[in-house]
N, C-alpha and C positions, 0 to 999 in steps of 0.2 A: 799509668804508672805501675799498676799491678801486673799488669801484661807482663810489660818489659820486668819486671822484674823475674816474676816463673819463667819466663823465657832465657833470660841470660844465667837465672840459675843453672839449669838444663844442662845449657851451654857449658859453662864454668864446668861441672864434669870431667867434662873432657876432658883427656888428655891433651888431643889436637885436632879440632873438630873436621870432618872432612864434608867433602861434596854430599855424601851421603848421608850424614847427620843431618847435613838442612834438607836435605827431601826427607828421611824420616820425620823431621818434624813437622813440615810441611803436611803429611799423609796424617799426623795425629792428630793436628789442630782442624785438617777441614772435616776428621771423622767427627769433632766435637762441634764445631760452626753449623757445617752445610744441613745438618735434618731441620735443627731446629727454622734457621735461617730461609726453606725452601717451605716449611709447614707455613710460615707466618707470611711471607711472601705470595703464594699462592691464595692462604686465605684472604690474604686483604684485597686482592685482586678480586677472587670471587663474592665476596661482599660488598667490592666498591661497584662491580656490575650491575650490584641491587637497590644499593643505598644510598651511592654519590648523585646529585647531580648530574645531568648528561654534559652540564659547559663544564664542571671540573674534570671531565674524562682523558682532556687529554693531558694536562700536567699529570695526571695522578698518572698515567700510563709512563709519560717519561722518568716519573719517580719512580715508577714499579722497573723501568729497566734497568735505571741506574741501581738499585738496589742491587737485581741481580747481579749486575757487575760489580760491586762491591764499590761504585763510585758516590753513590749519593752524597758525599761532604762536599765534594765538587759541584755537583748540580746546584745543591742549595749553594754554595758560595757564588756559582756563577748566576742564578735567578736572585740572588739577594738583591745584585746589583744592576741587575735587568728589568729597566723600568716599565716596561711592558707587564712583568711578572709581578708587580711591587703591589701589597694590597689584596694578592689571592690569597683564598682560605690556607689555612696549613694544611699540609698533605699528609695522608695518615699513614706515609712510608716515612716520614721524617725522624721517626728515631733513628733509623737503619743508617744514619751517617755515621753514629759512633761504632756502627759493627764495621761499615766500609773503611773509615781508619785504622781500626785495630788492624783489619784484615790488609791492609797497605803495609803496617808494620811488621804485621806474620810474614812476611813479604819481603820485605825490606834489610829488616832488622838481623836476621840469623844471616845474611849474607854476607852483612858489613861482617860481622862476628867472621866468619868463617876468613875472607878476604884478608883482616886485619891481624889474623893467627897466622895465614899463611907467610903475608909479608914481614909480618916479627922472626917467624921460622924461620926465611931466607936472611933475614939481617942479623940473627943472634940474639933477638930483643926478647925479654919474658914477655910470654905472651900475656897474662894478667896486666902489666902493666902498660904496654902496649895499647892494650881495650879499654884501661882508662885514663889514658893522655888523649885517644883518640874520639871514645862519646863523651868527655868533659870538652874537648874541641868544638863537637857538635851541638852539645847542649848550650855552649855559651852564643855559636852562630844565632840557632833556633830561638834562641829566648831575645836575644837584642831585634833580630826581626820580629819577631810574635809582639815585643811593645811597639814598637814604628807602627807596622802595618794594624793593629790592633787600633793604634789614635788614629790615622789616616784614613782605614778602609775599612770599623770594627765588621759587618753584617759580614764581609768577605772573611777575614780573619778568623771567625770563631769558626770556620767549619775549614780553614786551610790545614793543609796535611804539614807541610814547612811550620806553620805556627803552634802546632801539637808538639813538635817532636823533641824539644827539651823535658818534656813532660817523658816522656819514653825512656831519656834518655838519664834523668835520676832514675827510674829505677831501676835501669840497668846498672846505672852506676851504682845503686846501693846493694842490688845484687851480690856485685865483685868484693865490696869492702863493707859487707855487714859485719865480718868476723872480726873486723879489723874496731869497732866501737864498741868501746868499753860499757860491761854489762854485770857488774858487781854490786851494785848498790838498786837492789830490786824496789826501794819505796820512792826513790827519784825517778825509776822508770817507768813506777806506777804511776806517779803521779802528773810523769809526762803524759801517759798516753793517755788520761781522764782524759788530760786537757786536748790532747790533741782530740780524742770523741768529739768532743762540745764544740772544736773549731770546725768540725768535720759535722757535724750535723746542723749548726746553728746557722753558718756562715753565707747559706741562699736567703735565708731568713732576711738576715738584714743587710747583707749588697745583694746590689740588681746586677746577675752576672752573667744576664742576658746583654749587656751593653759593655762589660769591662771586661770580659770573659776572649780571648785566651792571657793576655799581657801579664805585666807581674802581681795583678789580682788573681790569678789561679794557683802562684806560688802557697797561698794560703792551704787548701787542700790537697794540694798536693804533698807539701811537707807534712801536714799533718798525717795522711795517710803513711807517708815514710817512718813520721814516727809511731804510728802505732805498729807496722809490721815490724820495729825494731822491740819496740816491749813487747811484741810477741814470744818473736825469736829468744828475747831474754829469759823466758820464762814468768814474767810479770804478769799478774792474772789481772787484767779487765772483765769484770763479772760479766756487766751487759754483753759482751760479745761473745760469751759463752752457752747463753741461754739455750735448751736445746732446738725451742719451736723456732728461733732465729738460726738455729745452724741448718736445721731441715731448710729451710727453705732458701737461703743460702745456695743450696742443692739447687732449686728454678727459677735463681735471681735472673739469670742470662738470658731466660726463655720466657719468665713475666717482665721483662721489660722490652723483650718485643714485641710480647703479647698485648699489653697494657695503653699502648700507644692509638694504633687502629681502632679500637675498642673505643676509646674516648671521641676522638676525631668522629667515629660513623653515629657514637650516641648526638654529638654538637650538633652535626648533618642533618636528622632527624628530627632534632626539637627546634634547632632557631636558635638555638642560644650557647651563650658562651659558659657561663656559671652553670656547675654540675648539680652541687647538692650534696647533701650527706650521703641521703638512698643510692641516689643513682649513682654517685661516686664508690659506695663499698661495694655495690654491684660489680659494678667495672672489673673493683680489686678482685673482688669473688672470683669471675666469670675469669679475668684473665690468670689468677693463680689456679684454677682448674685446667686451663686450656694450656699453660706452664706444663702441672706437673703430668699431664697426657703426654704432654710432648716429648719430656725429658724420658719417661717411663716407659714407654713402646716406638720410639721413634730415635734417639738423639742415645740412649744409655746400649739398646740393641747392634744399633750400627756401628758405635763406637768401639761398644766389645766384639764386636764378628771376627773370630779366627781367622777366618780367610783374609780379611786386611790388613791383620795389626801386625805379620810381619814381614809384609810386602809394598812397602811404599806407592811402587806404581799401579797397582792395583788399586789402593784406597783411595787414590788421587782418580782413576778413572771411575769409579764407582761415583765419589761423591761429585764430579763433574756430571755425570748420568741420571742422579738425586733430582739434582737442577732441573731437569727437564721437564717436571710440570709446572716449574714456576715460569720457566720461557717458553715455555706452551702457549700458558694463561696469560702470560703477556703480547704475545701474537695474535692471542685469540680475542684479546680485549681489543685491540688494535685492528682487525678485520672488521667487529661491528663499528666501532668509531668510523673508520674509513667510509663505509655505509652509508650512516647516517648522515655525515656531514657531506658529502656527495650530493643526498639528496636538498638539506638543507641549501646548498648553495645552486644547484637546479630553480630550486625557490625563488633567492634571492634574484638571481639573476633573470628571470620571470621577472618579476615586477619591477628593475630597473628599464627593462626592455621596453613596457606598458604601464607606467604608473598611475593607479588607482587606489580604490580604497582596496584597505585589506580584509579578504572574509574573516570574521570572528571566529571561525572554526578552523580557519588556518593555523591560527597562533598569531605570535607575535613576528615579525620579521626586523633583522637576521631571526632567524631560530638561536636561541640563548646555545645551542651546540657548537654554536661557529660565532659566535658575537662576540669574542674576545679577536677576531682575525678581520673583524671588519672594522678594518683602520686606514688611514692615510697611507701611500704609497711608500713615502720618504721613509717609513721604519723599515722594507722591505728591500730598498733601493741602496741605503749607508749614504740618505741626505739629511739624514735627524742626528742631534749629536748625542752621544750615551753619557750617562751619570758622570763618569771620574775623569771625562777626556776638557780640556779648554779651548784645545782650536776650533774653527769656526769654521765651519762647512757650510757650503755657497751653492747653492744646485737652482738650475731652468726648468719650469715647468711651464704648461701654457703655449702659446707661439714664442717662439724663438725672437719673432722680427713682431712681437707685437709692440703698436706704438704704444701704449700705457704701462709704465714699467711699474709693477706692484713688490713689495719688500714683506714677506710676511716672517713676521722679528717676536721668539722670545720660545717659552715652553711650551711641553705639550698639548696644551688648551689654546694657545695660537694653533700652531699645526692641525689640530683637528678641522678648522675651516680649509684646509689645502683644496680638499675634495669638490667643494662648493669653487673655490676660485680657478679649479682645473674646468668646472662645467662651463665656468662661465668667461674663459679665455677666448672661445669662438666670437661672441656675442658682442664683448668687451674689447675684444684686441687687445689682450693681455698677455704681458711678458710676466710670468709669475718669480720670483727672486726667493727661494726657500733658506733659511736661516732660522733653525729653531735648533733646542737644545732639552732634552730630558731635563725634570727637576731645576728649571731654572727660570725664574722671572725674570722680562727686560725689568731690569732694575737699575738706579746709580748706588746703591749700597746693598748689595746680597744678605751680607753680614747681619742687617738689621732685618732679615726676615727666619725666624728663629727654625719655621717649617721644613726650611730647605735643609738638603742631605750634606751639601757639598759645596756652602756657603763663600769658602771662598774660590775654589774652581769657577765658581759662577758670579764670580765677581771679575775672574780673568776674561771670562769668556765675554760677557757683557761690554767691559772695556774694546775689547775689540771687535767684536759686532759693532760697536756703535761708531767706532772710525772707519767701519769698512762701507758701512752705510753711508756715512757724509762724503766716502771717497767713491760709491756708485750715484749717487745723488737720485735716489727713483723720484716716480713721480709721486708717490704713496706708499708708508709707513701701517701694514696693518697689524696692531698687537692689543695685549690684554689690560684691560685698564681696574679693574678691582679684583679685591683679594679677601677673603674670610667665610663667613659663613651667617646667615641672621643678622640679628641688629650687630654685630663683628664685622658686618660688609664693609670695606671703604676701598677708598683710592690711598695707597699708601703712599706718602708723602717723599720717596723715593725714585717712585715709577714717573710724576711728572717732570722731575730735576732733570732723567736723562732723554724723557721727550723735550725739553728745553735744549738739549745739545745736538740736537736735529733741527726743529724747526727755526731756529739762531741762523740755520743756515738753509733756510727757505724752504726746508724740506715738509709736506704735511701729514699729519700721523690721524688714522683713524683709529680710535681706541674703544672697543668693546666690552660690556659688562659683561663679566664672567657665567658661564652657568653656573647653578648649584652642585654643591657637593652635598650627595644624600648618605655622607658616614656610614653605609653597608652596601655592599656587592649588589646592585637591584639586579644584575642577571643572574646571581646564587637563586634572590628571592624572587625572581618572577618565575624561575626555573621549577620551584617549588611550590608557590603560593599556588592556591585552589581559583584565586582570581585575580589578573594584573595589578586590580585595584588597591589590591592589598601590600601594595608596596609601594604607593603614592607617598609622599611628602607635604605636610604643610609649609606653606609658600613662605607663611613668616618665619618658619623656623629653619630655611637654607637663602632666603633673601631680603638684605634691609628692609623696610617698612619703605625706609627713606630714603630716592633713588642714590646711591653715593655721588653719582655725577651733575647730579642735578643744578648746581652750584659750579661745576668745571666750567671755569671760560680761561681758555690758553689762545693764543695765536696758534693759527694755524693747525690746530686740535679738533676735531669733529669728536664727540663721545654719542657711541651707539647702543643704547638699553635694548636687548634683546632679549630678555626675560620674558616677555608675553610668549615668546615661541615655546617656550618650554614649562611655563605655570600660567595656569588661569588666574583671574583674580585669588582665589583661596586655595587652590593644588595646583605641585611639580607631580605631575603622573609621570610613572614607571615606562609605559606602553602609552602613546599618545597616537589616535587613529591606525591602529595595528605597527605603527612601527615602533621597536625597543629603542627609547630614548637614549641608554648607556649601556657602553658596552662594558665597565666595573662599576667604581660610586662616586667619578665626578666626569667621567670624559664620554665624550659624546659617541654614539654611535656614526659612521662615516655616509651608513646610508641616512640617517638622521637631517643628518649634514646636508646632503646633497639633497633632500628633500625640501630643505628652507634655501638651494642658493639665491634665490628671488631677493629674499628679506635682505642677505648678504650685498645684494646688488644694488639694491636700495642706497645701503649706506656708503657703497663707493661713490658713486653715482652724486650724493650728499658732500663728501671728502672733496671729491673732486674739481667739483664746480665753487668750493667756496674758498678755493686754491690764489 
């Protein structure tokens, strides 16, 4: 909102602003952006060389490029809902979405302006008024979307560029018609703008606007911030905002809040943990208001003022294009060792699928935690798995074509992870494999009632219809997930057997599986780190009932299969079980994992089958 509003000040100027006004401004805002934005980009690149994790390498690379493209609000909007992505550490480029917006509307914004003065020129229209029939048109689009999409799709929303732009779009508007609000009675302005302070500093405090954030809960600071640039402008003295140690720094809020970011993220990396502390936390602050005011002072204030640019647009524009180029260096060059490495790691893997043995202890773990986020079922690969926000039902062959045992594998990602294990054993089995799974979604008869799920009722449509497509293929075998929770939380939810009841009604028989554990942290972060696998084991009872859930399941035509011994011994879920990495985040299984138990898997068809 501040943006937009020094911006259309600018603007307002003018007389009639021309082609060359929005390049001038253009050349003046990347002289102010690009130092800081290419020092902090760069360095967190070469930091994250040192400090990340090798499995976070390559998100953090594609974060590092989006930044430099100034797209990051995108990336994260599109990994929010990429459930593959769902559960990874936070990327320590992730402030850099609110510079990549801004920088959309650096963008954007002076064009509308210039476009909207031209065509008022051609029609006889005052142009002031013009600009504000035309961003109050805007701002009323952007804010009726930003609440929709904000209830419907929040993770997306908060980082949509459409759902910001009413935010933009007062302050442009208050830009145009500051002059026009009355500013006579200086102790009603004062005492708006306390208030507005307290609304404006208090109001993260107490909503979570991590979850409500952009829709009409950001109208709160936003207006507030309106109002206090207006008892500025009035002359009404807010003390606190005048402090001098607060105006100075002020001077490196832009450059300590990119700084500040990475800094925290690489200290988390580091320790394990999430909670900072008092020390390490003013550290943080210390370290990144140094690394601020370095930056602004020999780097961001020099380039800014250089004669040579300030009054030649195309110049400063190719210069600070030029600036970039250590940051897209360091991201190529980050990008060459990854490539590297995981080369070799899948050399590895691919070694011991060829010859399966034990793994030498000095090998590591296999996958190597560099590549064990990619070693997954095929279907994510192929567009035979369905994504978070979509409900139709995708239908895909794997296996023999013309196999006679025609197998149905039905429900969310933790079904599909056995894919791998039923593709080995299509030869053996003479299996027609039927792929039908869907991101975030339990075969369930009420979605609604499982509070976990992202997209509760999507996956209520999606289910409905799975479950008629099923009774209208009629397989021979039904295989899906039959518990849900975690520890003595484990059960069979009283859901999941309702809609195996709407299958086997109609002769169909369903092999249901205990679920693995969910071990609550990234065990490839921690084996990646830990000094020894072991140290990211889990006790047994505190990711699986005591009491088998199924113990007690007797359904027609219902086979339940406890598969838990594969993965916990009597008293530990280990990390690393006989050199191979058991998961590849902190509940899904690795795929070579998988394929290393299809035996056990075969087992229980084999069981399903015969008692058909």
């Amino acid at each position: 909102m501040i943006a937009a509003f020094f911006l259309t000040t600018s603007f307002a100027k003018l007389e009639t602003p021309q082609l060359r006004d929005v390049l001038r401004y253009y050349a003046s805002t990347a002289r102010r952006i690009v130092p800081c934005a290419m020092l902090v980009i760069t360095g967190t690149i070469l930091a994250g060389m040192v400090f990340a994790p090798s499995m976070l390498w390559r998100e953090t690379i594609y974060n590092a490029a989006a930044s430099t493209l100034f797209i990051e609000n995108w990336w994260l909007a599109w990994t929010g809902t990429d459930y593959l992505r769902q559960g990874l550490s936070v990327s320590p480029f992730q402030q850099m979405w609110a510079l990549s917006l801004q920088v959309q509307y650096y963008l954007v914004l002076p064009l509308v302006l210039w476009a909207i003065a031209r065509l008022a020129r051609t029609m006889g229209y005052p142009q002031r008024k013009a600009w504000t029939l035309a961003l109050l048109a805007i701002l009323v689009c952007s804010l009726a979307y930003s609440i929709v999409i904000t209830d419907r799709n929040q993770p997306w929303a908060y980082f949509d560029s459409f759902a910001r732009g009413w935010e933009y779009m007062i302050g442009a508007l208050l830009a145009l018609n500051i002059d026009r609000i009355p500013t006579a009675n200086r102790t009603v302005l004062r005492i708006l703008g306390y208030l507005c302070l307290v609304a404006l500093v208090g109001f993260a405090a107490v909503m979570p606007v991590s979850k409500l954030f952009p829709g009409y809960a950001a109208l709160v600071p936003v207006l507030a911030t309106a109002g206090l640039i207006v008892t500025a402008r009035a002359g009404a003295d807010i003390a606190p905002l005048r402090i001098k140690p607060l105006l100075a720094l002020a001077d490196i809020s832009f450059a300590f809040y990119l700084w500040h970011w990475p800094l925290l993220i690489y200290w988390r990396m580091q320790t394990g943990s999430f909670e900072v502390g008092l020390v390490a936390g003013l550290g943080i602050i210390a370290l990144a208001g140094v690394l601020a005011f370095v930056s602004v002072r020999l780097f961001e204030t020099p380039f800014r003022r250089w004669k040579l640019l300030a009054p030649r647009p195309i110049v400063a524009l190719l210069a600070s294009a030029l600036l970039m180029t250590p940051a897209v260096a360091a991201v190529a060059q980050w990008r060459a060792v990854l490539d590297r490495q995981e080369a070799t790691a899948r050399q590895a893997l691919a070694a011991f699928r060829a010859a399966p043995g034990p793994v030498p202890q000095a090998a590591g773990p296999l996958p190597d935690p560099i590549i064990a986020r990619q070693d997954i079922p095929v279907a994510y690969g192929d567009g035979c798995h369905q994504g978070l926000t979509q409900d139709t039902v995708l239908e895909c062959i794997y296996g023999k074509e013309t196999g006679r045992t025609e197998v149905a594998l039905v429900g969310g990602s933790h079904s599909l992870q056995w894919l791998p294990a039923l593709q080995s054993l299509a030869g053996q089995m003479d299996l027609r494999i039927i792929n039908m799974t869907k991101s975030g979604c339990t075969f369930t008869d009420d979605a609604l009632a499982d509070p976990t799920l992202l997209y509760p009722r999507i996956c209520d449509r999606w289910n409905a219809a799975a479950a008629r497509r099923i009774i209208e293929i009629d397989p021979d075998l039904v295989i899906t997930i039959a518990t849900r929770g975690r520890g003595p939380d484990e059960i069979i939810p009283e859901q999941y057997p309702a809609i195996w009841d709407d299958l086997t009604v109609q002769g169909i028989p369903i092999l249901a599986l205990r679920d693995n554990p969910w071990f609550g942290y990234d065990v490839v972060e921690c084996v990646d780190r830990a000094e020894a696998p072991q140290d990211c084991d889990r006790d047994r009872d505190t990711v699986l009932n005591e009491a088998d859930p199924g113990g007690a399941l007797s359904m027609p035509l219902v086979t339940y299969a406890d598969l838990s011994d594969l993965y916990c011994t009597a008293t530990t879920c280990p990390a690393v079980d006989q050199g191979l990495l058991v998961y590849r985040d902190t509940h899904h299984l690795t795929a070579s994992y998988v394929l290393a138990h299809a035996d056990a898997l075969a087992a229980q068809i084999d069981r399903a089958l015969n008692g058909r």
